[in-house]
Every structure is written in C-alpha cells, then in structure tokens.
C-alpha positions, 0 to 999 in steps of 0.5 A: 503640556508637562512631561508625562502628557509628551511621553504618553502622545509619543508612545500613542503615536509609536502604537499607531505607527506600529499598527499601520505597518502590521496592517500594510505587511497584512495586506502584502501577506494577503496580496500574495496570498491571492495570487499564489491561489490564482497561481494555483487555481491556473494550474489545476485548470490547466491539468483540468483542460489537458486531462480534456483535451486527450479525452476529446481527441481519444472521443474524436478517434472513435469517432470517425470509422463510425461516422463512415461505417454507419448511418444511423446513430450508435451506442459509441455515438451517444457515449461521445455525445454524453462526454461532450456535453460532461467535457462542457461542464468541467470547462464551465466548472459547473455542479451536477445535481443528481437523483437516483432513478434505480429500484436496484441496490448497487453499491455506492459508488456505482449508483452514483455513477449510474445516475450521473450516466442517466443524467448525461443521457438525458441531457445530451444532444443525441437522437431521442429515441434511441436515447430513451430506448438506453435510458429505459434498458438502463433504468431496469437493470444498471448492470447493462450500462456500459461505458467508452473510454472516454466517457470513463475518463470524463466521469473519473475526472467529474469526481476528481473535481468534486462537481457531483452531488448526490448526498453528503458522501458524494465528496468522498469519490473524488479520490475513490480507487477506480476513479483515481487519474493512475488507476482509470486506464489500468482499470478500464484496459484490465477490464474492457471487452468488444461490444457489437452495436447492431451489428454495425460497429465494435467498441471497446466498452468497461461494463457495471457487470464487471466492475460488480463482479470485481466488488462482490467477488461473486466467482472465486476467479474473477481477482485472478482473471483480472491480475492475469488480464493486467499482468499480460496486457490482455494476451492470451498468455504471459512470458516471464520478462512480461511478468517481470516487467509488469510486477516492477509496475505493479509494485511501483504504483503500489508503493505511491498509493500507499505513501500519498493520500488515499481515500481509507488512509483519509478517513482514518485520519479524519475519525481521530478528529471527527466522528465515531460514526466514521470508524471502523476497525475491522476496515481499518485492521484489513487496510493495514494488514494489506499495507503491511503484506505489500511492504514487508514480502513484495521481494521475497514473494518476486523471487518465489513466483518467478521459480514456481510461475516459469519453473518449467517454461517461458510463458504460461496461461490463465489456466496454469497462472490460477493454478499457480497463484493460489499455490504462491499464496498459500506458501508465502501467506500472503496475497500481494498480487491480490491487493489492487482489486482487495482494496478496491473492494475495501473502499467500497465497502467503507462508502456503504459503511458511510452512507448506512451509518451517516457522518453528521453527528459529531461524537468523540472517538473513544477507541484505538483509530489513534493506533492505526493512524500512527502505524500507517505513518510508520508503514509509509515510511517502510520501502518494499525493497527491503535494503536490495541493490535495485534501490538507492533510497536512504532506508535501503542504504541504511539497512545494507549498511547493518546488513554489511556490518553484521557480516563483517561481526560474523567473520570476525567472530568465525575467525576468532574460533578458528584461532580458539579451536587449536588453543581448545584443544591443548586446554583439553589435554592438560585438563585430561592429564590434571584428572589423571595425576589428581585420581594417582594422589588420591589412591597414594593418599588412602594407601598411607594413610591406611599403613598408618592407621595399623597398631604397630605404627599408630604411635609413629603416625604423628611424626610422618603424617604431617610430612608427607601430606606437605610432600604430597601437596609440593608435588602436585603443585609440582606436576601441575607446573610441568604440565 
C-alpha cells in the first residue's frame, strides 16, 4: 500500500468518524427535543384540566340548590349533563364531527357552536324527552338556545383545543374573539340574563339572541347597553371610581389583545404568504383604524369622558350614559369604548368572508396585505399611555425624556428674548436717530447744491464742491460714531 493509498483510508476514516458524531449530536438534539415537546404537551394538558376543573365545581355549584328544589329534570340540569360529557372528550382529547341540522342562516360561528350544542344534547345521558323537546324548539329557531356558564367555558375551551370539525374554517375559532380563555367570562357576565325554567328554578344563562343582536347590531343601543352593562359590573348605575376602575381594565385587556396573536392579526400575516382568497382590505383597513384610535387617544379620551360623564354628578345610568357617550364620540372622533364589541363584529364578519369565499386555491397576493402587516407590527409596539407617568415602560421613559428636553429648549429660548428684548429696543432708537440725521444731510446736500448751481457762483462750484461733499461725508461717519 503506498503512500496516497494511506492518505486517502485515513481521510475515508476521519469522514466516517465525522459523521458518526453528527449523527449521536442529531439523535442528543432529537431526544431533547422530544422531551421538551413532552414537557410541553404536560403543560397545555395541565392548563386543559385545570381549565376543567373550575368549570366542574362551577357545574357542581348549580347543581345542588337545583337537586333539592326539584324533581324533575331542568334546562340547567341538561346544561351540566351536556358539559359533563364536552368535559369527558377534552380528557380524552377526542375530535367531535359535527353536521349542520339548521335551515337558518346564522353567522359562522354561531352555526358551529349551535351544531355542537345539538351534538351534546343528543349525546348526553339526560332524560329523553325533555331532551328531544330542547332539540326540536332548537332546531326551528337557534336564537332560543341558551347556555349556562359552565357549558360556555367547556365550549370556549373545545375550540381552543382545536377538537371541532365542521369544514376547513372550523380552525379558526380556536382564537375567535368570544371564545378566547380572557374574554369568555366578560362576555358571558356583560351579557347573562335570569331565565326561569317551569317556574321551578332561576339560571343564569348568555342566549344567540344576545350574541346575534351584538354581531348585526340591529339596535343602535345595544353596543352602548353593553359598554354600560360591562363598565357597571351589571348595576343599575355606574359612579365615577367605578368607571375609572373599569376603563383602567378595559385599556389593559385591550392593549394585550392588540400586542399578542389574534385571529385578523393572523390571518393578515397568513395572505401575505398564502392566499388571496384570504385578503380583504376593507376588513383589514378597519382593524387597523381600530387599532390605531385605541392606541394613539385612549388617555386624551379618559380625561375627556370622565368631565363630560360625571360633570354634574358621582354616578350615572344607562339613560344618561347613552346620552353622553355619543356626545364623547362625535367630540373626540373616535369610538374606543365601542372597540370590544366592534371587533367582535369584524371577526365574524372576516369568518363568513372565509367560508363564502373558500381558502383552498393557493394564488399569489398582488395587493398591499404587506403594508398592513407592517403597520400592525409597528401599532403593536406604540403604548397607550403615550409617555404618562402612570407608565414606566421604556416608549413612555422615552418620549418623556423629549417631552422634558423640549421644555427645557423652550425655556432657554423664553430666556434668551427676554435678554434680546432690552438690547431690541436700544437698536430701535439708534436706528430711529440713524433716519433722522440721514433725511437733516439730504435737505443740506440739496440746499448747496442748489446755491451753486446759481450763475454767479457756477464758476466757483468746482473748488467748493469737492470739499464739502467730503466734510458732509466725515460728519455722518462722525454723528454715526456718537450715536
């Protein structure tokens, strides 16, 4: 074997060597891997069961003034049988296949949720009469269909762990606005009502007529009774540290929503990569508008509802609160406190722009979806304070900082004139006296000139001309010195 023959088995060698130790570091990296998504899979299944968890023993809570008021089974009664048996297929992590069994046209995401409803109803343990007599007075109008709290928790959390199936938008409501895990309870105690059930039993239950009425916004008032609703906590009237308290909330929930992941924000970043069939300006335009309002006036808007709102007294109701609201709107040109129930709007409407238009054609996006992606980023990054000192964030540190330094420039500048101002004036009165003297040399000037232009004289012009222009010159440089 010579000597190239060794080389080259060496570095074959080395090469086998090299690549036995990329695959153990491959399999380490793969190992850990798993383990991490272990790790992580425990995690979401712990916040799953603890989600749960408080959903039973709220279930368990309605439970038992009903068992010992009635005999017979009750709609609240059904509700928690219908939530036991959700609870058991998010345990079990199984995936529910649904169909749709309404003539009505509702908007997507209450047909889905109306389905899976039916879907419980029909496959709960309850008694079947009274069950099929639901299922019927359902199916003929879905706006009857009404739900406890805790079978609106276990719904919200069905479609956050994406175990729904309908179509291929069914996806999407795993981070729609109403069934988000920090906005279930606003929505469902902003929106709750008392129900009687054969004149047995009272239930707290949040109704498709509600949520219906929220989405179309078929009364002008029905936004405002719901702000008032939210804003008072459901009392009859709202005093002024409530209001305060409330907004505070308000702008903090707001402010997370529009900083992480949301459904449009999603979808916007998803066409520029995917699908035209996904875009839509005019949905995108409004988002950013409402985006834009929340963060660039939420703390001009505070200090200007809280003067008009509690101008006259401590506390006020609905009546007064609708009267006030559209004036604080129309004055400030904005509708912040509207934005909670505007975008609930907007996303269902984007849902059913979804499904009517389809998402499964992949084309390439040739219009400006890139434009609202990048100025959402920047949005996100713009805080609602706005540089008040009831933020310490490193945008408000920043922009106080200017805010400081510009008030600083300005005094030095306010300064400066007032030492300019008595300097100013000395300037004046030379330059006054400057005219004066210049206008006396003028009138001289004409008058000997005018003597030497007289017959008699015109021959001796020549030798005094010459000389007098130059004394009249030394004596306004002279008369300038002095002054």
């Amino acid at each position: 074997m010579n000597h190239i023959q060794q080389d080259f088995i060496q570095k074959i060698m080395k090469q086998q060597q090299q690549e036995k130790h990329q695959q153990v570091k491959q399999e380490e990296n793969g190992q850990k891997q798993n383990i991490q998504v272990q790790y992580f899979s425990q995690f979401v299944q712990y916040l799953q069961k603890q989600q749960l968890l408080s959903i039973i023993q709220k279930c368990q809570q309605q439970q038992q003034p009903i068992q010992q008021a009635t005999k017979f089974p009750s709609l609240i009664e059904v509700q928690n049988q219908v939530t036991s048996y959700f609870q058991q297929i998010i345990l079990q992590k199984q995936i529910i296949n649904i169909n749709n069994v309404f003539d009505q046209q509702l908007p997507y995401f209450l047909q889905i949720m109306g389905n899976l409803i039916i879907y419980g109803l029909e496959n709960c343990s309850g008694e079947k009469e009274i069950v099929q007599e639901i299922i019927a007075q359902y199916k003929s109008n879905p706006l009857k269909i009404t739900m406890s709290c805790s079978l609106f928790q276990t719904i919200g959390l069905l479609f956050r762990s994406q175990l729904v199936y309908y179509d291929q938008c069914t996806k999407y409501l795993s981070n729609f606005l109403l069934f988000r895990d920090e906005f279930c309870d606003i929505f469902f105690n902003t929106l709750y009502s008392y129900q009687m059930t054969h004149g047995q039993t009272f239930s707290q239950q949040i109704g498709f007529t509600q949520i219906h009425q929220m989405i179309q916004k078929t009364q002008e008032d029905v936004w405002t009774a719901f702000i008032f609703k939210m804003m008072s906590q459901q009392q009859q009237k709202m005093t002024k540290d409530m209001f305060l308290l409330q907004f505070n909330q308000y702008t903090v929930l707001m402010n997370n929503f529009f900083t992480k992941s949301n459904l449009i924000m999603d979808l916007v970043a998803q066409s520029v990569k995917q699908t035209s069939k996904l875009h839509n300006d005019q949905i995108f335009q409004e988002y950013l508008l409402i985006m834009g309002s929340f963060k660039a006036t939420t703390q001009d808007f505070l200090k200007k509802a809280t003067q008009v709102f509690f101008e006259e007294s401590n506390d006020l109701d609905l009546l007064q609160f609708s009267s006030n609201i559209i004036k604080i709107h129309k004055q400030m040109n904005c509708q912040i406190l509207f934005i909670l129930p505007m975008l609930f709007q907007l996303e269902s409407q984007y849902l059913d722009h979804l499904v009517q238009n389809g998402i499964q054609d992949q084309q390439p996006v040739k219009n400006s979806s890139n434009y609202y992606l990048k100025m959402i980023e920047k949005l996100k990054n713009k805080c609602v304070y706005n540089g008040e000192e009831e933020c310490d964030c490193k945008k408000c540190q920043c922009i106080r900082r200017n805010r400081n330094s510009a008030k600083e420039s300005q005094k030095k500048k306010r300064e400066a004139l007032e030492k300019i101002g008595p300097l100013q004036d000395e300037y004046d009165k030379i330059k006054k006296k400057v005219q004066s003297l210049e206008k006396e040399n003028q009138v001289i000037t004409k008058l000997l000139l005018d003597v030497f232009r007289h017959p008699s004289l015109e021959k001796l012009a020549s030798q005094f001309i010459e000389p007098l222009t130059k004394i009249i010159a030394d004596q306004e440089f002279y008369n300038i010195d002095e002054c």
